[in-house]
C-alpha positions, -999 to +999 in steps of 0.1 A: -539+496+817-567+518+834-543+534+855-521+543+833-509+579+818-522+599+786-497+596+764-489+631+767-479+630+800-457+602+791-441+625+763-435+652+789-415+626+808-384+636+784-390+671+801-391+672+838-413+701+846-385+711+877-358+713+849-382+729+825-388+759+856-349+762+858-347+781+826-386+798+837-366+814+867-336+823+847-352+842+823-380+856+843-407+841+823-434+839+850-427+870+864-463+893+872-483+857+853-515+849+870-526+826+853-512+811+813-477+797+832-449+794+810-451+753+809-491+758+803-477+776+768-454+751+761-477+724+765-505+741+741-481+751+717-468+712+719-501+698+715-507+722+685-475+704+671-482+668+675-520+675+664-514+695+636-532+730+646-518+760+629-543+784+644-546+799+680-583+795+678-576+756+668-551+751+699-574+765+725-606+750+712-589+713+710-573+720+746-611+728+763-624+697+748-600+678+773-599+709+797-605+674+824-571+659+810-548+694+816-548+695+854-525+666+854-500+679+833-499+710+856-522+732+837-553+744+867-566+773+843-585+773+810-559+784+783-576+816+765-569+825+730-555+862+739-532+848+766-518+823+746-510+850+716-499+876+747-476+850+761-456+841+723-451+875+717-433+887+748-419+853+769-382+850+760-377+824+736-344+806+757-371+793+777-378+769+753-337+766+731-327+754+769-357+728+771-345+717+735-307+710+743-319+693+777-341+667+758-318+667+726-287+645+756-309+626+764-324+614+731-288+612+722-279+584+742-309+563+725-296+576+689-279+543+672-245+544+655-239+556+623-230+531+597-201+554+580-168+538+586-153+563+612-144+555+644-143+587+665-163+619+667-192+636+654-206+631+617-226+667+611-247+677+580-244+713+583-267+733+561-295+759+562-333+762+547-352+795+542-387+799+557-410+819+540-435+849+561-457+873+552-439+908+547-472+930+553-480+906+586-443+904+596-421+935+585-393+924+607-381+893+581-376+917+551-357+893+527-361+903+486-384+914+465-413+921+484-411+888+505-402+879+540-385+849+550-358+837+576-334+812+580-328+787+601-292+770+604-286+735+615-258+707+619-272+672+622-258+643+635-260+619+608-259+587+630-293+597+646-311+623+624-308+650+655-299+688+653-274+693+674-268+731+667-298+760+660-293+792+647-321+817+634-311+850+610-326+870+586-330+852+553-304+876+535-277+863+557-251+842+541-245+805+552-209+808+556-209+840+577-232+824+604-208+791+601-180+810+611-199+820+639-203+784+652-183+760+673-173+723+667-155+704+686-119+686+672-131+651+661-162+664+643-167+661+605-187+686+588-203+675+556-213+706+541-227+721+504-204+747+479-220+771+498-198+772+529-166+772+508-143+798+522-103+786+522-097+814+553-126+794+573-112+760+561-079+773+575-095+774+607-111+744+612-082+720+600-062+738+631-087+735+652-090+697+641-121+698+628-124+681+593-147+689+567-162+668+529-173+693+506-176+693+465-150+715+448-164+746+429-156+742+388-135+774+389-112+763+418-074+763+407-052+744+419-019+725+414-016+680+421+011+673+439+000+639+443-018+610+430-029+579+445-040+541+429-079+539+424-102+517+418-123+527+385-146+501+384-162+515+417-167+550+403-130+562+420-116+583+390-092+600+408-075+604+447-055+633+447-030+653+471-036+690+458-023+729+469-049+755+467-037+788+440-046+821+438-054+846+459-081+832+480-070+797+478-035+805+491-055+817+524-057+779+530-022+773+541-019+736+537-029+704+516-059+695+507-073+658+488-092+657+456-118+626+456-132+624+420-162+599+414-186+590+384-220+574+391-222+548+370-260+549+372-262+589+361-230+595+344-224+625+369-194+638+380-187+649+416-154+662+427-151+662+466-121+683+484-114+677+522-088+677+544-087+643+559-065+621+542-064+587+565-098+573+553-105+554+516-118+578+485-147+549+487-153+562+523-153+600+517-180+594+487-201+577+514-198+608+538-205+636+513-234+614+503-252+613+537-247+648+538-285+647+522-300+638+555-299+675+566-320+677+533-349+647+551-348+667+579-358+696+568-384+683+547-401+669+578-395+697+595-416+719+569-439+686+558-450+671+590-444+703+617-458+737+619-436+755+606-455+772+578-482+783+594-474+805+625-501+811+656-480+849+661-467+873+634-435+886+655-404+872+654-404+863+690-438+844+683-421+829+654-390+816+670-414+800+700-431+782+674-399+769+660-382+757+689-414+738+701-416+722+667-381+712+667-388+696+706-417+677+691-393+661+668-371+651+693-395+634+711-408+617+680-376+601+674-374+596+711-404+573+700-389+561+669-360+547+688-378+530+718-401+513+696-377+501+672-403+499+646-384+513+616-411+536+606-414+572+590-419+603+614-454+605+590-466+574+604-458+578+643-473+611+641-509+599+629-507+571+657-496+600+682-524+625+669-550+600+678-540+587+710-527+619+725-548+619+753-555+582+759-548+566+789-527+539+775-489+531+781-469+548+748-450+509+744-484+491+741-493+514+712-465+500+692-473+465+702-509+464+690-499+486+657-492+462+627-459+456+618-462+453+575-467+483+560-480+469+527-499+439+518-477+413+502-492+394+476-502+362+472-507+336+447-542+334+450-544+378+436-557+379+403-541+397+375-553+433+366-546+419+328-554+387+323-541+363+299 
């Protein structure tokens, strides 16, 4: 056990420092660097996500106290505040987008199945959150009213909680016209929001055999041409073969299905549109509904990384930032999925944060760790109110 690795350096295992310095080379990164390397800034601006600095001054200070620790992960030099802020303003960002999509295979082929009944392709949440800046610090993210903000647009695969595509515009940008920007493969299902409705787009994708589960807006018009059996008693109210009318609708050439459902629970109504036809009504509830993980995501993304506070003010510095949060959560599922423990991201990153630098194998961490996360009671507790 003495011999062993920080646990940092075991983290860094998911990103071989030889494949990290293929995209380095590409993109000139090191080119006229004496001393902050372009791995040395990943790694501080790493640590600052798994330890929860939002500062430069934070990052720099935490990294001297273990200054002793660095040279093994390939840093020789102290990391100074300046150079770190120097180096996110002006290193090219795909540095670190082709770092992400190198670690996001491999923690793929840990990801388990999703428990949708689908056989064959790709489940994707596809939706989009707005992160707010500081106009008078950042001019560049002009969004309304005297506020900056940006968006950032993702697709995740539902059977594993992993972004499997990025995007980054200004936060006035609608979330259909960057959709129609991206590529899935034929196979995929997109699960997406009434904000990505657009019958020209739909077109598209059913050709290209992509399907899609959205909800219908309330001022859609169109004509039944057929109905199918449904079970009530499960919330099915109605399974329908529909045409799209109008204008815009008739930019959608073929047929579509109308899945109508009532939660007994709320009394709400949901009507679902999509252009897969082969599965159960029962089946395409289940997939719109699991369309909320992209929401999960995103609130960890914003709860548990830094992403609200930023270490730079320009967009390049900005962008860094993101794309090393978004590794750090690929190698905390990474974690989450070795372990097998079943916890929350919240709870693996307050083990992580305190044994960053410890000399322990990451597997014996989980071992020791208890496995209850509550105290069951016992006979023997009293009452809070007696009898």
């Amino acid at each position: 056990m003495a011999n062993a690795r920080s646990v940092l350096s075991q983290l860094l295992q998911w990103i071989p420092r030889y494949e990290f310095q293929i995209g380095v080379d590409e993109h000139n990164g090191d080119k006229g660097v004496r001393r902050l390397s372009c791995w040395g800034q990943f790694v501080a601006l790493l640590f600052g996500q798994l330890t929860g600095h939002s500062s430069l001054r934070a990052i720099t200070a935490g990294l001297k106290g273990v200054q002793s620790k660095l040279y093994h992960l390939g840093i020789v030099f102290e990391i100074c505040r300046s150079t770190l802020a120097d180096a996110n303003d002006h290193r090219d960002v795909q540095i670190f987008e082709a770092a992400y999509f190198r670690v996001l295979s491999r923690v793929q082929a840990l990801a388990p199945r999703h428990s949708l009944k689908v056989k064959n392709g790709q489940v994707l949440a596809l939706d989009s959150t707005t992160i707010e800046l500081c106009l008078s610090l950042s001019p560049w993210a002009q969004f309304h009213h005297g506020k900056g903000a940006f968006k950032l647009h993702t697709a995740i695969d539902v059977a594993g909680d992993l972004p499997t595509v990025v995007d980054f515009t200004d936060g006035r940008k609608a979330d259909v016209r960057v959709a129609r920007t991206m590529h899935f493969s034929a196979g995929t299902i997109l699960l997406m929001d009434r904000g990505y409705i657009d019958y020209a787009w739909w077109w598209k994708l059913t050709t290209a055999g992509v399907w899609f589960v959205t909800r219908m807006k309330a001022n859609c018009d169109y004509k039944v041409r057929e109905c199918r059996s449904t079970n009530r008693t499960q919330g099915i109210m109605a399974d329908q073969t529909i045409v799209l009318k109008g204008v815009k609708g008739r930019e959608y050439k073929g047929k579509l299905r109308r899945v109508s459902y009532r939660d007994h629970a709320t009394g709400h109504w949901y009507e679902f549109i999509t252009n897969r036809f082969d599965l159960s009504a029962a089946t395409i509830c289940d997939l719109y509904k699991a369309r909320w993980k992209v929401e999960l995501f995103f609130k960890v993304l914003k709860g548990q990384l830094q992403v609200k506070k930023y270490v730079g003010t320009s967009a390049n510095a900005v962008k860094a930032q993101i794309w090393v949060a978004l590794i750090a959560y690929l190698l905390i599922m990474a974690v989450k999925f070795r372990s097998k423990l079943g916890w929350g991201t919240p709870a693996i990153m307050a083990v992580l944060t305190v044994t960053l630098f410890a000399n322990r194998e990451l597997r014996s961490i989980w071992e020791v760790a208890p496995k209850e996360r509550c105290v069951k009671p016992t006979s023997f507790q009293l009452s809070l109110f007696p009898t």
